[in-house]
Steps between C-alpha positions, in 0.01 A plus 500: 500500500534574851166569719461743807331549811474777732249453836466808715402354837273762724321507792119481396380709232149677514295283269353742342881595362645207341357423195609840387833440626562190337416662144688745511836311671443267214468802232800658664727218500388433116578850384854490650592165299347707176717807581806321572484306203434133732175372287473248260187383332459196715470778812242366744399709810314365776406636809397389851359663845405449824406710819900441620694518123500637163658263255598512081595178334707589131565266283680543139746771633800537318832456686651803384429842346664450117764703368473786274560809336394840615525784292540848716435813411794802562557865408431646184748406222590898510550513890698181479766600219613785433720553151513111463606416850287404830485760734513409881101452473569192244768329726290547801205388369720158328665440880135494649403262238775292535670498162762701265424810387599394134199249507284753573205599201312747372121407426199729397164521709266745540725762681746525238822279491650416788794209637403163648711224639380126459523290818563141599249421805605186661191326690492458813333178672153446602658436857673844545184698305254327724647534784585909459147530360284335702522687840338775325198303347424387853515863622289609237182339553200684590306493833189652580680539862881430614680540795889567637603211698851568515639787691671764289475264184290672177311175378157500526284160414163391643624301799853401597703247240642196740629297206648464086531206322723610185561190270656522137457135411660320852759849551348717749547874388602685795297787432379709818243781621389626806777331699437128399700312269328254260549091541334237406345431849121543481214466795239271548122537620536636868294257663515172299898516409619704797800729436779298370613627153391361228806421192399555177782349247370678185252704327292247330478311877332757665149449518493125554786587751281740677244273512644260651488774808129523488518788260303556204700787342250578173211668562288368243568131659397633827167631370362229319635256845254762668234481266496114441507499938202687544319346242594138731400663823158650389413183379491384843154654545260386231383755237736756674758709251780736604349878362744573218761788658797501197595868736505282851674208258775741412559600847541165657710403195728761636486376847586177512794322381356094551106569526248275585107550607308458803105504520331695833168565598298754695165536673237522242320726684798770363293453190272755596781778455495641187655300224810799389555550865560105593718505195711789545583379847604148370671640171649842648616445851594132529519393108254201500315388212086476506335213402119480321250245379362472189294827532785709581428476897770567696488214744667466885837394408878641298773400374835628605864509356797337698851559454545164661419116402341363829333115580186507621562573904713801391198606289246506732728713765494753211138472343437540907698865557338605159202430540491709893649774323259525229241486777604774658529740222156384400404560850666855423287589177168424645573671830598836195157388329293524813688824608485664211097448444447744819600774285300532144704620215284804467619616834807394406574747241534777789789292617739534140553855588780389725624198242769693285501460180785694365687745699439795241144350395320491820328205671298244386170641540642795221603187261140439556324812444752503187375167375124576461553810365699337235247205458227753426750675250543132347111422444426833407767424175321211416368511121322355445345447820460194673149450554191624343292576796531786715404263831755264393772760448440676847502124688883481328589845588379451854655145532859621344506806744403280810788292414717753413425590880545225654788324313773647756321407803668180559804649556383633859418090581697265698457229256707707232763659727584098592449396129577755231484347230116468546451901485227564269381058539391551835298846458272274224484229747375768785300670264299171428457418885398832543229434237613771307352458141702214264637713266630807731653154695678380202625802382641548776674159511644561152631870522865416502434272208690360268798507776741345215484370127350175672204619678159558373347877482219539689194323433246771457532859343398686785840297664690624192388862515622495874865309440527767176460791725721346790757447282477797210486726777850364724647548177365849448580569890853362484642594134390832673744505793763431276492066603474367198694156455822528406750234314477197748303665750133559613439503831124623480429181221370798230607253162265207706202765534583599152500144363197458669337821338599367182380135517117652696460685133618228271328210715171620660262441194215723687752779475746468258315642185368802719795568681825661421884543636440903466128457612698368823773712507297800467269395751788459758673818413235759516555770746834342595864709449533281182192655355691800428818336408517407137829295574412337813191394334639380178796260743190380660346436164867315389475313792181322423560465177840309571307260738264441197799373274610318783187338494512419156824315488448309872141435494410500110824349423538697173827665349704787690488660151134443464414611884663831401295570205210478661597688771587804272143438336260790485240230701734529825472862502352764610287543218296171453114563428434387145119556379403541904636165594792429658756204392504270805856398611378160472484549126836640519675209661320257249555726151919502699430063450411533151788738402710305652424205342533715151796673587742310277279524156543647197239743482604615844844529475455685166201761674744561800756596282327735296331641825866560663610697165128684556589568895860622432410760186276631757707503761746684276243747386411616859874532608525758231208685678284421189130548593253236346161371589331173627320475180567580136248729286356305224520793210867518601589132391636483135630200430327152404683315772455750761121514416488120539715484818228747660203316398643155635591692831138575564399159405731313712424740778164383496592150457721466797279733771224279372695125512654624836183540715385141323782361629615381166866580529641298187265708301652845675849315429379431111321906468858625619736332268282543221631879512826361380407536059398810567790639725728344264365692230465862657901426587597410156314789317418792756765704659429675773731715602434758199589853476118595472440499931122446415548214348778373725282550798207345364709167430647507816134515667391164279796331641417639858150376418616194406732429779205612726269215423753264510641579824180499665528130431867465599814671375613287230860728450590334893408146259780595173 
């Protein structure tokens, strides 16, 4: 079976974009040999990158599409003949299709009976398919950002394409796009090989070929070389480790193409920076690894990535240039740190006033003002509350508003205008210089936590009241305005501050069982437009709740099927107080665990299908209009079975509110599918939909009753 290859050669690639590309060229080029009939159950895929090429190895292709028969729907039989003979709509439709009208047939489908014509297909070879084809699978990968290169030409790719290799086994297929024709003439690393091509003579040859020009063309090679190299160069210094980075890992990965390590030092007297600032400079700006000892000390020296393999004397020309460039931004940050002391972030706070925010939301100092009036909103929800004494309680309420206050202020300092990404880092670190008191400094530090699924929330709750109202409220602000994400795109990062909201309430243990999504939501919307808008409010609502399942299936790693049943639960609505506590998100995630791990049981299976035939006679019963309440009337109830079916309602009720708070989520599992006897029972000997509407309604509330206190637990119907 033949093999292919197919190398897009660019100019360099923004790290940040390949990995992404690679996938999906390799998805793309896999879903055209499935739809073209080219795949074969040996089929192997195997793809490759660099910052100058895209590459797919396939092995176990076929070498040709296989012949076969088509059968093609025409007119109907009456439209085609008329009195016995075909009418011009018959011999039309037989020309088109390639045959005689006298082989033409009638068959029967859903539409009535109608003609059809059965067709040879003669296969065409992988060679011509893959070469029409592919042009198109090149075109069609996604980029964050593209650009024209070519005057008056329509394609559109991430940077300009320079070169194709195009091999079917040792035949190149001449396949071409945006001007250049594929070959089998490949490039070398810039530096080390120079620019003479680089022949590749067939698929299977092209990684060992490419290596041979000082290019390592799979990733995952490339990032264990990286990882094994600065492992060897920190153990230069004794004690010393490289401080695990698997982001900064990832982006060198997708820098280099033949990698190698070099260890640097600095002035130790840099140490007395703070630690996130030093850092940030090495990490962000020139992509150097820290080192630490033992106690997780960052010590005077890095590590950096090479695209180059150097001897010693060409090492210590570069280790030399680094190291008098990482001087000088460090020189840089602690002329920003001295600077910026002048000014205290109190006085600061004057200053966000002419920091825009959003062009239709004001400045910075109104995102301000908004966020400690949401805060207070937030602790005033609490239930039940957080502390027992009154001093205690004012101390929080002071520290979160103080800040609340001061949270934005480091957006006015030089330090953050020159480093960005430490918005929010450096107001903590300022805060603590400034001997403001260790917990207004930390929350500060933490607002913008958790920044992605891999960060921590912030470490204390006044830190996780402030970050709540940050972000509850940009939602609020923006859904508002009418920018709320859309498909691919979010420009203000709303599903990241929603994902954040959702992980604070599941996560933070001081707040999780006092805290809820519409405790938050309600907090943030109050005297907002989307106080008085029932819809805006409920997308809002939608929103969070569709970060939550998110949640569930990335984070908690259960079921799409089981992430969705929760997320129609009665626990992540509106309407969550049960006995005056509330059910902590935390619980949530962990009762989502336990179902998950039960989903494929008996007793589940069999409860979720009763509960689906209990949701849709409901659902039946109020599209005719009919009028029923949440809970049946006792004296109404008749039957044996429907008497038992109430009484084990009210007892499982109890059961799971009660195992649910415990935390004992097998038992809430075991309390719910023990409704299956008697649900089986009321459906074999109860009908419900009677004549008498008394007695109809009143069965129709015991199901509602029962669904009820199921579904605050999760809707088992989604689970059927």
């Amino acid at each position: 079976m033949p093999a292919l290859l197919l190398e897009i050669g660019l100019e360099e690639i923004p790290a940040g974009m390949i990995a992404a590309a690679q996938a999906e060229l390799a998805q793309r080029v896999e879903n055209l040999l499935m739809r073209e009939r080219l795949t074969t159950d040996a089929l192997r895929v195997t793809s490759y990158s660099t910052p100058r090429r895209l590459a797919v190895l396939v092995e176990g292709l076929l070498p040709g599409q296989p012949d076969m028969q088509e059968e093609i729907v025409g007119p109907a039989t009456k439209v085609a003949f008329k009195d016995g003979a075909p009418t011009q709509a018959a011999i039309a439709f037989a020309k088109k299709s390639g045959v005689d009208v006298s082989t033409l047939k009638t068959i029967q489908n859903a539409k009535g009976e109608y003609v059809s014509a059965t067709v040879d297909r003669r296969g065409h070879t992988a060679a011509e398919v893959l070469t029409e084809g592919l042009p198109a699978e090149i075109a069609g990968i996604y980029w964050p950002k593209s650009m024209y290169w070519r005057a008056g030409k329509p394609e559109r790719i991430v940077r300009p394409v320079r070169w194709m290799v195009a091999l079917l086994d040792e035949t190149v297929l001449p396949l071409e796009f945006a001007g250049v024709t594929a070959g089998r003439a490949s490039f070398g690393h810039r530096v080390l090989h120079g620019d003479a091509p680089v022949i590749v003579s067939a698929p299977k040859e092209y990684a060992k070929t490419l290596a041979a020009a000082y290019v390592e063309v799979d990733p995952a090679v490339r990032r264990e070389r990286i990882r094994k190299a600065l492992d060897k160069a920190a153990r230069r210094i004794a004690g010393a480790r490289w401080r695990e980075d698997e982001d900064l890992v990832e982006i060198v990965t997708n820098l280099t193409e033949w990698p190698s390590v070099i260890l640097g030092s600095f002035e130790a007297s840099y140490l007395d920076l703070p630690e996130e600032v030093l850092v940030t400079v090495m990490r962000g700006h020139q992509k150097y690894f820290a080192l630490e000892d033992s106690e997780k000390k960052l010590l005077p020296n890095f590590l950096a990535a090479l695209n180059l393999e150097v001897d010693e004397a060409g090492a210590a020309v570069i280790r030399h240039g680094n190291e008098r460039v990482l001087r000088a931004r460090f020189n840089d940050a602690r002329f920003f740190w001295d600077v910026d002391q002048k000014i205290p972030l109190v006085d600061r706070v004057e200053m966000l006033k002419q920091v825009t925010f959003q062009k239709d939301l004001g400045s910075y100092w109104d995102k301000t003002e908004r966020n400690r009036a949401v805060a207070r909103q937030i602790i005033d929800r609490f239930d039940p509350p957080l502390f027992d004494s009154e001093v205690k309680f004012k101390t929080f309420c002071a520290g979160v508003d103080q800040a609340a206050l001061l949270a934005k202020a480091d957006l006015t300092t030089e330090m953050v205008k020159e480093f960005t990404e430490l918005q929010g880092v450096v107001g903590g670190l300022y805060a603590r210089a400034q001997r403001l008191p260790d917990g207004v400094a930390r929350a500060i530090h933490d607002h913008y936590k958790p920044a992605s699924q891999e960060d921590t929330i912030p470490s204390l709750a006044a830190g996780s009241v402030v970050a709540l109202a940050d972000k509850s409220s940009s939602i609020v602000d923006m859904f508002a305005i009418g920018l709320q994400p859309t498909g691919s795109k979010d420009p203000f990062a709303l599903r990241r501050a929603g994902n954040g909201v959702v992980r604070i309430l599941v996560e933070d243990d001081k707040l999780n069982d006092r805290l809820h999504l519409s405790h938050v939501l309600s907090a943030a919307i109050e005297d907002t437009k989307a106080a008085e808008h029932a819809a805006l409010r409920s997308s809002i609502h939608e929103f969070l709740l569709d970060r939550f399942e998110f949640y569930l299936r990335e984070t908690g790693k259960v079921s799409p099927q089981v992430a969705r049943a929760i997320r129609k639960a009665g626990t992540t609505g509106t309407s969550d107080a049960v006995g005056g506590h509330l059910i902590g998100y935390g619980k949530i995630a962990g009762f989502a665990k336990a179902l998950d791990a039960e989903v494929g049981s008996p007793n589940v299976l069999a409860v979720a299908e009763l509960l689906k035939r209990t949701a849709n006679i409901l659902r039946q019963a109020r599209e005719k209009k009919i009028v029923f309440a949440d809970e049946e009337t006792e004296s109404l109830l008749r039957e044996p079975a429907e008497k038992e079916l109430s009484r084990n309602v009210t007892e499982v009720n109890a059961a799971i509110q009660r195992s649910y708070r415990e935390g004992n989520y097998g038992a809430v599992i075991a309390a719910i599918a023990s409704l299956q006897p008697p649900l089986n029972a009321f459906f074999d000997s109860v009908m419900v939909m009677v004549e008498d509407t008394s007695l109809r309604d009143n069965r129709l509330a015991l199901l509602a009753r029962t669904e009820s206190v199921v579904r605050w637990a999760a809707d088992f119907s989604e689970l059927a």
